[in-house]
N, C-alpha and C positions, 0 to 999 in steps of 0.2 A: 541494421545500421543505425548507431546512436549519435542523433547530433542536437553539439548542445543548444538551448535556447539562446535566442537572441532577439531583440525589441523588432526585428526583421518578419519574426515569423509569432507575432504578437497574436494576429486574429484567426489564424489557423490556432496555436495554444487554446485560445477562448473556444471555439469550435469542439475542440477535444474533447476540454475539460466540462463542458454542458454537459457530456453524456453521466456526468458525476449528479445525481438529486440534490445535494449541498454546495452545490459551483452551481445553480441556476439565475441564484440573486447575481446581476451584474458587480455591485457594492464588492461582494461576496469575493468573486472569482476576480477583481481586479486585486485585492488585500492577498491572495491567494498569489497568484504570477508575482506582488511585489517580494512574496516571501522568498520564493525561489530568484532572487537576483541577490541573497547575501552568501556569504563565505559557507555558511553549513549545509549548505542547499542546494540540490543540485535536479534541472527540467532537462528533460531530452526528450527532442520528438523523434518518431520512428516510421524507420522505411523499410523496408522489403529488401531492395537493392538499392544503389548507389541513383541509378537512371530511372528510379518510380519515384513517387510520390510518395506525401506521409500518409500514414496509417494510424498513428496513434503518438502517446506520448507516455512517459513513466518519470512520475515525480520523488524523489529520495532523500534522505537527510544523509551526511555523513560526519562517522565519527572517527576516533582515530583507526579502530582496528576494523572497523563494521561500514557497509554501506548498509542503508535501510531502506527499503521499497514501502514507500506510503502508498500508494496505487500505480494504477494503469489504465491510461483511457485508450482504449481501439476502437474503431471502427467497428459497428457489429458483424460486417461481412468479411472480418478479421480476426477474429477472437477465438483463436484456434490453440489451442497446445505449442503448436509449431510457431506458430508467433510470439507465445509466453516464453518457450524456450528461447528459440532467438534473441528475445529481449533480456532475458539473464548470463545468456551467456558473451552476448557485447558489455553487459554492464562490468561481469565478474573481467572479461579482459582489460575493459579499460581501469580496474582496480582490482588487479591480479592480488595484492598481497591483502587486503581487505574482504570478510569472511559476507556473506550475501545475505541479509536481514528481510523480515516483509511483517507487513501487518498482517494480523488475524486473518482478513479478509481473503490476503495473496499467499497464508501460509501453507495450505494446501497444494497449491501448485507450488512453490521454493521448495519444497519439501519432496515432490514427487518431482521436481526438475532435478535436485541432489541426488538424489537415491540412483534416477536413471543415469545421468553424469558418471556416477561412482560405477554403475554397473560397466557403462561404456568403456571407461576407464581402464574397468580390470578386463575386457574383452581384448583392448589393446594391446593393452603389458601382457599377453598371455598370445599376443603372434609374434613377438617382437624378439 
């Protein structure tokens, strides 16, 4: 479950975003949270279910036809497949017609979350 940032959940964000080597400078990671509060920008922290706690966060740029995954901070006792996927596939719902972008870094797994996606897919359309 993706829920957006808000100045509410300011020091749990900073928390996350430490687990990042380049968000450890405070300076740093506070220029950082202001960038994700304009128009092409978008933080959401992430939960498990609706009744848990956060677990991490995933910061993105958006363009007209593309969302973009800059990263993902989780939890280490979280950073599971199963968590990556969950967290692409809240993002791809809440911007269904917008195609699912990622850095270098998360392209490996976008890639390996498409692929299974598309597999699943056709395992569907094919009881239906």
């Amino acid at each position: 479950m993706l829920v957006p940032y808000s100045e509410e959940y300011k020091k749990i964000t900073m928390g996350f975003m430490s687990y990042r080597k380049e968000l450890k400078d405070v300076d740093f990671l506070s220029n950082e949270i202001n960038l994700f509060q304009t128009d092409n920008h978008q933080l959401y922290l992430y939960k498990r279910r609706p009744e848990t706690d956060f677990v991490g966060l995933i910061a993105t740029d958006l363009g007209e036809n593309y969302i973009y995954v800059r990263y993902i901070c989780l939890n280490p006792a979280y950073r599971t497949r199963k968590n990556f996927y969950n967290i692409f596939n809240d993002l791809q719902n809440l911007n269904k017609k917008k195609h699912v972008l990622s850095s270098v870094e998360l392209s490996r797994m976008v890639n390996n979350w498409k692929r299974d996606k598309k597999i699943q897919e056709s395992k569907n359309n094919g009881r239906a």
